[in-house]
N, C-alpha and C positions, 0 to 999 in steps of 0.2 A: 951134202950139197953146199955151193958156195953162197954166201949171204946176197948175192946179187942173183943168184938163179931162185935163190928164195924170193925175194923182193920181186921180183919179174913174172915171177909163176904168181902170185898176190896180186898183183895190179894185173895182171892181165885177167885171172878170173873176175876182178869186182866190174874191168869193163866188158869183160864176156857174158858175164849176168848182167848187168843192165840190157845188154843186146839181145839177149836171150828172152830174156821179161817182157821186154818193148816189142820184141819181130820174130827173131831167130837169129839162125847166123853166128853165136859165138863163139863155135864148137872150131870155125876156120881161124879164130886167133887162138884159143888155146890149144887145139891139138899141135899146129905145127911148132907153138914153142916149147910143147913138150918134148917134142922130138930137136927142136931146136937146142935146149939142155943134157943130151944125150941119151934119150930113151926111144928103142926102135918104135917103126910105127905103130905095131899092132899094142904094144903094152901102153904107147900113147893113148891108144884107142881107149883100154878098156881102164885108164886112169883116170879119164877127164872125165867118164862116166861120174867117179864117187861128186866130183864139183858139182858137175849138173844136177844129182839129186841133192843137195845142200842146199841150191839156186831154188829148185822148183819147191822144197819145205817149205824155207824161207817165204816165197813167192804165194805159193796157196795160202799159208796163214795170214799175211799184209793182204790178200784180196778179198779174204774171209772178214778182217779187221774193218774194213772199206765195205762189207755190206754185197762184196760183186763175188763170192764163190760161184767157181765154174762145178762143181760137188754135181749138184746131180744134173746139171744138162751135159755132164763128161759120160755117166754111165751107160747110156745105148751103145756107144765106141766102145767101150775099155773092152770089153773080152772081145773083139778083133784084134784090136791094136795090141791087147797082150799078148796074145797065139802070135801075133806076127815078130812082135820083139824078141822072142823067146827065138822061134826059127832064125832069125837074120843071128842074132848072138851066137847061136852054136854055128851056122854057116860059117859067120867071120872070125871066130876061136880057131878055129882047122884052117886059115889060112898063116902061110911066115910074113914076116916083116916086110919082105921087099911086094908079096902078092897083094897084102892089105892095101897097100901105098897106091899101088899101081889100082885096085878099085875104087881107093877112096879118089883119085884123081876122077873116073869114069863117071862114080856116083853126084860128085858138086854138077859136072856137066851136065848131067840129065836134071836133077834138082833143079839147075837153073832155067831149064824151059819153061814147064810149070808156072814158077816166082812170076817170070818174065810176061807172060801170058794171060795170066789170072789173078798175081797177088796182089795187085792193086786196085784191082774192079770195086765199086761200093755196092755194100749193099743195098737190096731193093732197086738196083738197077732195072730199069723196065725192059733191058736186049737182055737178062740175062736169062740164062735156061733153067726150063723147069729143075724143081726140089729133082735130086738122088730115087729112087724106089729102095724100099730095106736092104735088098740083096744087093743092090751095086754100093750103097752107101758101106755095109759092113764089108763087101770086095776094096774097095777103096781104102779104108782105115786097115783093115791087115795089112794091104799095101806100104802104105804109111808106117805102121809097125816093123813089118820086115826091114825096112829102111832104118827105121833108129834104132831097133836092137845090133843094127851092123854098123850102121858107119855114127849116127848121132847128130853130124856137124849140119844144121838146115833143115833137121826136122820141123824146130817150130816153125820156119815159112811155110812149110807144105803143110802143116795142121792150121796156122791162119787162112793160106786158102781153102782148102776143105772147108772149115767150118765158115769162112764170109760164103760160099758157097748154098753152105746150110741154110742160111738169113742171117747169122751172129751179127751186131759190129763189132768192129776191132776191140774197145775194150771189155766187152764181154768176151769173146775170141779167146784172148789173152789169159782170161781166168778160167778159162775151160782147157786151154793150151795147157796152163803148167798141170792142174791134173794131171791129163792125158803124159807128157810128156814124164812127170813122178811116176806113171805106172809104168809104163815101158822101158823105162830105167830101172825099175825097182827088179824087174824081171831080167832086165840083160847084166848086171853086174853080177850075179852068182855064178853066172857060166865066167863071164871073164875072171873073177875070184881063183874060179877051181881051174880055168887054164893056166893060172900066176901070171895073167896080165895082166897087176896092177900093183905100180911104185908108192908104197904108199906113205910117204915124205912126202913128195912134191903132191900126191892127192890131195893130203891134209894143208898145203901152200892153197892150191885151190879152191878148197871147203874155204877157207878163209875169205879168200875176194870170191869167189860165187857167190856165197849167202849174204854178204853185205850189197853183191852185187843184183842181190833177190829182190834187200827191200827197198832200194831204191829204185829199181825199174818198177815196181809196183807204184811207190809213189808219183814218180812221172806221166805212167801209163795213168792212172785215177785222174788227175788234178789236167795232164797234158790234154785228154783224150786222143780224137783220129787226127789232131792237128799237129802233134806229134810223133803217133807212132808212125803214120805214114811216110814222114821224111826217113826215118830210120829204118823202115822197110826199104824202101830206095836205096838208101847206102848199105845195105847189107847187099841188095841185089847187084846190086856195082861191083862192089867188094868178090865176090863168085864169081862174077865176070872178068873184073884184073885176074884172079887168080888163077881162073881157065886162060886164058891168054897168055898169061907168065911174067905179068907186070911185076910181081913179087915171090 
């Protein structure tokens, strides 16, 4: 790789982790510049994976350090969310390059409803609707699962709203987020392993700026609270929306 795809693929993971840590949404700057450096979509795909769980180690241990582990208010979720990573992963292994492209476009779309519609509500809203019942809450989180084991990019907004949904606020959210989000990663990259989608040069480019880019959105996220992650949830939501349009 040339030293400038190196440097590129580095700085855009440590700002993809921050974005990731803080809301979601990082997965729309790094996956396209991976394929922006020459790697088809689908091994784009299952590359950025290795950054993101680098990002979410990082992330859980700086939340743990801070006193705010998501640890056990994540565990009612995880076996949904992992049964559903696991499906979406081998779904999206068995598609080629140009089919991946063409859903990962489909998937930001519908992602962006949701964001748009719920992810900024506060908690304890007095209009807001009653708690989940178990069975819809764990429908909902496999949901969510099937989603980031296949496409990844906007997972965490759709687990921010679910869980402000729940009661969380954001920086609790947050720390319950990168759990969830480490399992369902930890589950989808062995399929993409054994399909051989994943470059793992430019991975190890990413581990790099994702894990730095871990512990500093944690520290933002502690220290900022909702007075910052909210503005960054906004520009992430922006952000999905230029890109469904084709601003960029």
């Amino acid at each position: 790789m040339p030293l400038f795809d190196i440097a590129l693929l580095t700085m855009a993971g440590l700002i993809a982790g921050v974005i990731n840590t803080l809301a979601g949404g990082g997965s729309l700057l790094s996956v396209p510049l991976l394929v922006f450096v020459g790697l088809p979509g689908d091994i784009a795909n299952g590359t950025n994976r290795i950054g993101v769980m680098a990002q979410n180690v990082t992330s859980m241990r700086a939340f743990a350090r801070a006193g705010m582990s998501g640890l056990q208010d994540s565990i009612p979720v995880l076996v949904p969310v992992m049964l559903g990573s696991l499906i979406g992963a081998i779904v999206v292994a068995r598609l080629d390059a140009s089919d991946f492209e063409r859903v990962f476009g489909v998937a930001m779309l519908l992602l962006l409803i949701p964001t748009l519609r719920g992810g900024l509500a506060r908690p304890g809203d007095k209009t807001a609707p009653p708690p989940w019942a178990p069975a819809v809450r764990h429908a909902v989180f496999l949901a969510i699962g099937v989603y980031g084991g296949a496409i990844q990019a906007g997972v965490g907004l759709v687990l921010l709203v679910a869980l402000q949904r729940a009661g969380f606020d954001l920086v609790r959210a947050n720390g319950i987020k990168v759990v969830v989000v480490f399992a369902l990663t930890a589950v989808a990259i062995p399929v993409f392993i054994v399909a051989d989608q994943v470059a793992w040069l430019p991975a190890a480019c990413l581990v790099a700026g994702f894990g730095l880019g871990g512990r500093v959105g944690v520290h933002v996220a502690v220290r900022g609270g909702e007075r910052v992650i909210r503005p960054v949830m906004a520009v992430a939501v922006v952000a999905m929306a230029g890109r469904m349009i084709g601003l960029y």
